[in-house]
N, C-alpha and C positions, 0 to 999 in steps of 0.2 A: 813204479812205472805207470799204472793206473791214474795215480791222484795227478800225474804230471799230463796224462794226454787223452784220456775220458772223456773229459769236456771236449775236446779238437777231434773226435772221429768216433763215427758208431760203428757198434760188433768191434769194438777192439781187441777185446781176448781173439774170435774165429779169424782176425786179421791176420794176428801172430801164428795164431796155428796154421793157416792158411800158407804163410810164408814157411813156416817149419816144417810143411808137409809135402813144397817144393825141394826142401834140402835133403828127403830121405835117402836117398845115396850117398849124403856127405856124412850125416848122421849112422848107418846102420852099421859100423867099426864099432860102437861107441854100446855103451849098457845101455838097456830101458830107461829111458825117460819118461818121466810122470806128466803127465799134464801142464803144470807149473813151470817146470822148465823147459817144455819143449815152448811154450809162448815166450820166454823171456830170450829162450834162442832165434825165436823169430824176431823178437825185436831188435836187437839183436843188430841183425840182418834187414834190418830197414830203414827207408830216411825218407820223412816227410819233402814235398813238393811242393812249392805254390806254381799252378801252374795259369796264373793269370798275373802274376808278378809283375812282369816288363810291360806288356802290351794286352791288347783287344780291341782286334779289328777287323778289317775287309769280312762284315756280312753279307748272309745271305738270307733270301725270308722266301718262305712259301705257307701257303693255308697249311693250317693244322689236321691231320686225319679225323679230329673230332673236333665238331664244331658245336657241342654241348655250350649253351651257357653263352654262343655268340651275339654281339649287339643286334636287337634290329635292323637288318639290310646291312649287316656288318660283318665281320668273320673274326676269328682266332687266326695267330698264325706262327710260324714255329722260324726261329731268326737263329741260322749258325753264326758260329766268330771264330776265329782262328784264334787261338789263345797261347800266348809266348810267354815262360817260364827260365829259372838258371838254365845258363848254356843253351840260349833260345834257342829252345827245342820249343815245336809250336805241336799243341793239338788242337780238337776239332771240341768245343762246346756250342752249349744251347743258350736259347730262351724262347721263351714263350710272351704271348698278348693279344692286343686286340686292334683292331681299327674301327670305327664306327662309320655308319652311315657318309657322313662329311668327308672323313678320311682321315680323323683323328686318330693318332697314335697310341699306345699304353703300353707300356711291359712289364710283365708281373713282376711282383717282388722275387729277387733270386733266394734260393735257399741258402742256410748258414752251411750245411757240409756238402762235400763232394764224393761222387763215389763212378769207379773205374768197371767196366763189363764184365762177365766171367767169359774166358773167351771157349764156346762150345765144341770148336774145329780149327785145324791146321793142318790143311793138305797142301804137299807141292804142287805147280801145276808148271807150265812149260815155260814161264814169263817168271816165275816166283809161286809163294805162297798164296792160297784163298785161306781168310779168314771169318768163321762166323762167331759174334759176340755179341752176350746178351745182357741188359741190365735189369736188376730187380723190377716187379713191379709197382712196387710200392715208391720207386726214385722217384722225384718230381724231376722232369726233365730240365730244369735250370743247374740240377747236382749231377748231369750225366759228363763224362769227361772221355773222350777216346781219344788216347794217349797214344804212341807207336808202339806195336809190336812185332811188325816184319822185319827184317835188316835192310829192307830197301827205303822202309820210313825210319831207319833210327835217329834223326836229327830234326825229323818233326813231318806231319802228315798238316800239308796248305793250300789255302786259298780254295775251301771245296765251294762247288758253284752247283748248290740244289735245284732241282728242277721235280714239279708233279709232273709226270709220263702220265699220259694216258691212251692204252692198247685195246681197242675193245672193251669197251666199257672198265677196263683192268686200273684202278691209279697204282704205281708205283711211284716211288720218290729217289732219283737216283743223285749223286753229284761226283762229280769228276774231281778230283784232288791231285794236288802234287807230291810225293813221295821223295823224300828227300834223307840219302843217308850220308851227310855231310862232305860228299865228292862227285854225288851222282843227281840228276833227278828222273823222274819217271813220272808218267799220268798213270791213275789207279781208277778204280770205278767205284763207288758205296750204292748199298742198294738197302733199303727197307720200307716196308708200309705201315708200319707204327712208330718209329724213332724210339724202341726199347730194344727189337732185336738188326743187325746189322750184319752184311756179308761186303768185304771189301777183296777185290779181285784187283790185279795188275791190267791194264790193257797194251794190247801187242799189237804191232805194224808199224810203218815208218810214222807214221802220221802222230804216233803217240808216244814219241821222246822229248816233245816238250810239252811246256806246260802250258796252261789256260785255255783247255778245251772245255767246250760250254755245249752240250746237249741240248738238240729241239725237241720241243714238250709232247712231238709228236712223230710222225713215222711219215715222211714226204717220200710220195711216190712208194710205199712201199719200204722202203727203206728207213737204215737208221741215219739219223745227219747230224753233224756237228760245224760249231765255227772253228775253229783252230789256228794256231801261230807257229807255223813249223819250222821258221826259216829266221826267228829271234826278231824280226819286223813288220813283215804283212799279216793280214789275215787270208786266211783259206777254208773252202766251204767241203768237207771230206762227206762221204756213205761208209756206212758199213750195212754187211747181211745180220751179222750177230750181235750186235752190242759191244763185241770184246776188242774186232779185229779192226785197224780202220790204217789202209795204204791211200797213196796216189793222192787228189787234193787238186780245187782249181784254186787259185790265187783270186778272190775277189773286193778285195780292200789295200790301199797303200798307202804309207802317210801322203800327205798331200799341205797338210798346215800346219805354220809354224809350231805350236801346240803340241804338234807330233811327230813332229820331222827326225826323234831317234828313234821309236819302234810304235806302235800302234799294236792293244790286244783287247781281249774279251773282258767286258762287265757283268757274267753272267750269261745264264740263257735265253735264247731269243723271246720276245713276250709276242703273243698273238693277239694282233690288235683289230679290226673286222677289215683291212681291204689290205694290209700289207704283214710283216714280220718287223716288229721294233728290237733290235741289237742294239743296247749300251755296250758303249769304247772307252776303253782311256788311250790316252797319249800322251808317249815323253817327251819333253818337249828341254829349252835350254835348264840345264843346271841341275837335272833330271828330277822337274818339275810335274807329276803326275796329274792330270786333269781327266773329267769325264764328260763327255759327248755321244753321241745317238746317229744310228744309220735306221732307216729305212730298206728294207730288203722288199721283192717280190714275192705275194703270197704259196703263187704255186712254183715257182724258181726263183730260190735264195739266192741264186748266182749273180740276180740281176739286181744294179744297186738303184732304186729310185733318187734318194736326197741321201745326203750328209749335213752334220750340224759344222757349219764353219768355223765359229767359235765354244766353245768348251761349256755344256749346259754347269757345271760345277765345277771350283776350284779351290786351292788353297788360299785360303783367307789370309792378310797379313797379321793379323791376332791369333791363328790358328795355325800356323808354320810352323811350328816347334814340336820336340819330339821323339822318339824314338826312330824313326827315319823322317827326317823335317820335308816341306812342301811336297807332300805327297794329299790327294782324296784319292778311296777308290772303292770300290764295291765288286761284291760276287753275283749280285744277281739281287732285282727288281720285285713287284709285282702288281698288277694292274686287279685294280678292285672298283668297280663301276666307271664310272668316269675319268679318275684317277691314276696315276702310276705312285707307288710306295718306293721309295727311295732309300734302303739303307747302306750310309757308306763311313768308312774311317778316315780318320785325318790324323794326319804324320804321324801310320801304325803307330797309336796312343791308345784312341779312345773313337766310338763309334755312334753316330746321328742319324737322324730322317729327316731327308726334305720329301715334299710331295709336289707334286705338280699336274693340271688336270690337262689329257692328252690332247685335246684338241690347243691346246695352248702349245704345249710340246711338237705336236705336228705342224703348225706355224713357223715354231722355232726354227725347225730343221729344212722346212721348204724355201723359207724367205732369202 
């Protein structure tokens, strides 16, 4: 068993036994098992996963908590992907990289292995389980993989849309995902400030039974605020007090072109740009054509729309059509580094790019 899969995963042996030592209620009828066999009954009882198999796509990027080793006038920064495996089921990976100065791209090399959290808590709470889970320190975060382990995520945990919070000088990094157990879906909340340990919560209210809620990086007026798509078409601009709870919702966005005239939803959380709030959109449009486009919001009331992009800053290319869901671009969420807006998005749930664009170019775009 060893010479056949040593090479393909480290701590093999504590894996087995790891998995063996879940079974001890199935096991404890049975004689003493020696060491030997209790790993080879973990194995047993195991089946490797490629869980970047089918797909990797709709990113999301934010600065990295440590900015050791960043370019001059440039940052590190840490890019989710939703990553779809057999019976896509989707989880949540990483990478890591850099931007320079100019707004040059780079993303580290990925590691050859993968490795899953130990999960440290599992409490019920009134909406479902809170989960907290930690991964080694020594993982290089391109090997980290959070897989589903509630029954509200069993068919895959998607589209998480990162954002850096900052509370008082506090950064947090949270992202809003969809939870999905192959009949239902649910918005969930991820929270961590190192991207080794993680606490994922369900969130509760009307406002959060569907999906592609995108978190402001900040607290307006006091409160918490989100964009949100409650009604499978518009957008709406919701509060909550606590983070968890969010009812009620004003309607601030409708499709209006062609582009988007089946539903209109979130690309992410809103970026703070100095005189207004920049929201990327996608829109379906005929043949259910995915495209991304850009709203202007008001700095101190999101509710108020200044411009919309009439035509779609991004779309499906005709040499890039094809695919595991064909003529779709889309992204989770942006980020603005000097001058610039960083751009990461996928195309036809395959495989995932950066375009860049410098914002006074973009605000043109959208005003004209």
């Amino acid at each position: 068993m060893l010479e056949n899969f040593e090479g393909r995963h480290r701590n093999l042996l504590e894996i087995f036994e790891t998995r063996a030592a879940e079974m001890d209620e199935v096991l404890a009828p049975h004689a003493v098992l020696n060491k030997t066999r209790r790993c080879l009954i973990g194995a047993y009882f195991l089946n490797e996963y490629s869980f970047e198999a089918s797909a990797l796509f709709n990113p999301s990027i934010v600065r990295h908590p440590d900015q050791t080793g960043a370019p001059d006038n440039g940052c590190r920064f840490i890019l989710s992907l939703r990553a779809v495996g057999e019976g896509h089921i989707s989880s949540l990976t990483f990478r890591s990289g850099t931007i320079s100065a100019d707004g040059r791209v780079a993303v580290d090399p990925t590691a050859r292995l993968a490795s899953v959290p130990k999960v440290q808590s599992r409490t019920p709470g009134s909406n479902g389980d809170n989960v907290e889970v930690d991964f080694g320190p020594g993982d290089d975060i391109s090997e980290r993989v959070i897989f589903p382990i509630t029954d509200s995520q069993a068919n895959g945990i998607e589209d998480a849309r990162f954002v850096e919070f900052n509370d008082e000088a506090r950064k947090t990094f949270y992202a809003t995902y969809t939870a999905y157990n192959g009949r239902a879906i649910r918005s969930e909340l991820l929270e961590t400030t190192d991207f080794r340990s993680f606490r994922m919560k369900p969130l509760g209210g009307a406002a959060a039974r569907n999906k592609g809620m995108a978190l402001f990086p900040r607290k307006i007026d006091g409160r918490y605020a989100m964009i949100a798509r409650q009604d499978n078409e518009n957008l709406f601009l919701i509060y909550s007090d606590d983070l968890y709870t969010w009812d009620g919702g004003q309607s601030i966005l409708q499709p209006e072109y062609p582009w988007e005239f089946v539903q209109i939803g979130t690309c992410g959380s809103p970026i703070e740009l100095d005189d207004c709030w920049l929201l990327l959109t996608h829109g379906v449009g005929a043949v259910r054509k995915y495209s991304i486009g850009a709203v202007l919001l008001d700095k101190k009331d999101p509710s108020k729309v200044l411009a919309r992009s009439r035509e779609p800053l991004v779309g499906p290319e005709p040499t890039e059509r094809e695919g595991y869901v064909p003529n779709v671009v889309y992204t989770c969420g942006a980020l603005r580094h000097r001058d610039q807006i960083i751009l990461p998005y996928a195309v036809s749930d395959t495989f995932s790019n950066f375009a860049t664009i410098k914002i006074a170019a973009l605000m043109q775009a959208i005003t004209s």
